[in-house]
C-alpha positions in Angstrom: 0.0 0.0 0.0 3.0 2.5 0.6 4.3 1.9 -2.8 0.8 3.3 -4.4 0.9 6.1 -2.2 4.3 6.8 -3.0 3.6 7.0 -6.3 0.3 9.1 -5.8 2.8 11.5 -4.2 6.0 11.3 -6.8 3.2 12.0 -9.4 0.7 14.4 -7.9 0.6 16.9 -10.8 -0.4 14.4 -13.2 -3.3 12.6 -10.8 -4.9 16.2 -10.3 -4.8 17.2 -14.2 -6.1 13.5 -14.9 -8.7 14.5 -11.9 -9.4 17.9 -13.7 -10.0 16.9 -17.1 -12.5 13.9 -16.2 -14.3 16.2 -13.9 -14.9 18.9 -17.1 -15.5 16.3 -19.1 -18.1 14.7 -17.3 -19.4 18.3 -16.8 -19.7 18.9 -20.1 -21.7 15.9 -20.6 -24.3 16.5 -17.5 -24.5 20.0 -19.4 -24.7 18.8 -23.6 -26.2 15.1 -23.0 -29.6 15.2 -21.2 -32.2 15.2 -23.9 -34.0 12.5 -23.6 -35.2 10.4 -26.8 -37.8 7.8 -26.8 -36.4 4.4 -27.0 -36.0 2.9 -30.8 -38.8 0.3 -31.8 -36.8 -2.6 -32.5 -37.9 -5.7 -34.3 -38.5 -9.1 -32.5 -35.7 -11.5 -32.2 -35.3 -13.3 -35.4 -37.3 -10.8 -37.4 -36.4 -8.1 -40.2 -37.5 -4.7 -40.2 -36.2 -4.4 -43.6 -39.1 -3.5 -46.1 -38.5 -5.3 -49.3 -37.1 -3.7 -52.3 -40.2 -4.2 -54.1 -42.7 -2.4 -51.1 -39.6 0.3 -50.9 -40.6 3.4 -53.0 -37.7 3.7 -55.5 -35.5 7.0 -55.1 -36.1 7.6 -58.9 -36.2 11.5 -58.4 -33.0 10.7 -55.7 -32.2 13.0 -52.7 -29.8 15.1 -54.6 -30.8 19.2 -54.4 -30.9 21.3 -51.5 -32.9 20.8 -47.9 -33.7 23.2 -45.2 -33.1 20.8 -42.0 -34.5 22.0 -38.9 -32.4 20.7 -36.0 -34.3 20.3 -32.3 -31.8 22.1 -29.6 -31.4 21.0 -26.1 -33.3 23.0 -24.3 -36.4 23.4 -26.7 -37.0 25.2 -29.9 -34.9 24.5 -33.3 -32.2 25.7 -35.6 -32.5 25.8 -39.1 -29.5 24.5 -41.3 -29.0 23.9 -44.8 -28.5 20.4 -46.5 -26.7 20.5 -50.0 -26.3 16.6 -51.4 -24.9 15.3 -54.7 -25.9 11.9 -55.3 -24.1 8.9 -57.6 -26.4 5.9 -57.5 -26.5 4.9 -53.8 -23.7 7.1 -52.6 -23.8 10.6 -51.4 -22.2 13.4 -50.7 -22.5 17.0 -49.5 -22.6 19.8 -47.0 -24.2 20.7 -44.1 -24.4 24.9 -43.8 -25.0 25.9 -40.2 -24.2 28.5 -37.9 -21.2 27.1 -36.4 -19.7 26.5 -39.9 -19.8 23.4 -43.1 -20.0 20.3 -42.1 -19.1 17.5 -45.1 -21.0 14.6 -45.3 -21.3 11.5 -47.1 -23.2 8.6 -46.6 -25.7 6.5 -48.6 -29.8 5.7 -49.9 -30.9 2.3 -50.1 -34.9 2.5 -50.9 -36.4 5.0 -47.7 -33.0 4.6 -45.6 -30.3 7.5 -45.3 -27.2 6.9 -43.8 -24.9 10.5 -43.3 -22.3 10.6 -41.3 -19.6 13.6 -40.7 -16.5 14.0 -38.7 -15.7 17.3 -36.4 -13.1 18.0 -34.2 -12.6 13.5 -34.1 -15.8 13.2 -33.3 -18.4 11.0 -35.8 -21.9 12.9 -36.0 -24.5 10.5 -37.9 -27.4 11.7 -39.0 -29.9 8.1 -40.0 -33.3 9.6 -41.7 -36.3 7.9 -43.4 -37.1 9.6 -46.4 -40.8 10.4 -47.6 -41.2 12.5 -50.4 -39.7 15.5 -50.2 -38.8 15.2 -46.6 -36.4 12.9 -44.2 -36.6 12.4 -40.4 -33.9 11.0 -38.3 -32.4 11.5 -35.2 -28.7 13.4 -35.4 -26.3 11.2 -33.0 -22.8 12.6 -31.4 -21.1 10.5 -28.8 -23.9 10.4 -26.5 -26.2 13.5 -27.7 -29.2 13.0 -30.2 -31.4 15.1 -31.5 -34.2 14.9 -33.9 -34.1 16.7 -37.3 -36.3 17.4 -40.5 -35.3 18.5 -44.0 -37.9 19.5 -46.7 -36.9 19.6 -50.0 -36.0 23.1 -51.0 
């Protein structure tokens, strides 16, 4: 036991920053991470969700174009950003124009199913959506924050 505490002591500055930056970090997370989303339906074991291809609507007219996305915030109310995607077959690519700056994405449509995904700062922000028509609905996730967004077609 004297040797642990010996070295709590020989490396005290390091324990306290190590201490520090959990503590803000954790702080940051009580402040950033307490929406609260509804849990996702999920099918029964041994069962699909998957629509088939054939009941899918096709993505004839694609996803490609611009879309305003309004973005729920944490403490009510919503932000409004622009969507800009480019589509080649099942694979796209594009921007996301907020107030905090662009945000590339790229990600892919299979039938009703968007997958985008983006990296800031190391961190992987997804943003999953059903599309119908001219809109999509998904739920933006970062680390452990979600929020719900919409885009309309522009």
């Amino acid at each position: 036991m004297k040797e642990y505490f010996g070295w709590l002591v020989r490396h005290e500055k390091l324990v306290a920053s190590t201490t520090l930056a959990l503590t803000v970090a954790l702080g940051v997370q009580m402040k950033f991470c307490t929406a609260r989303v509804g849990p996702q339906a999920e099918a029964p074991p041994g069962q699909s969700r998957e629509v088939p291809a054939a009941a899918q609507p096709s993505s004839v007219n694609g996803v490609a174009g611009k879309w305003e996305m309004t973005v729920e915030k944490r403490k009510g109310g919503s932000q409004t950003w622009t969507l800009t995607l480019e589509q080649s077959g099942e694979s796209l690519k594009g921007v996301i124009n907020s107030e905090g700056g662009d945000l590339p994405v790229a990600g892919s449509v299979k039938g009703q199913t968007i997958n985008l995904s983006a990296r800031r700062h190391g961190v992987t922000v997804e943003f999953p959506a059903t599309l119908d028509g001219d809109t999509m609905t998904g739920t933006m996730r970062a680390l452990t924050v979600t929020r719900q967004w919409r885009a309309k077609r522009m």
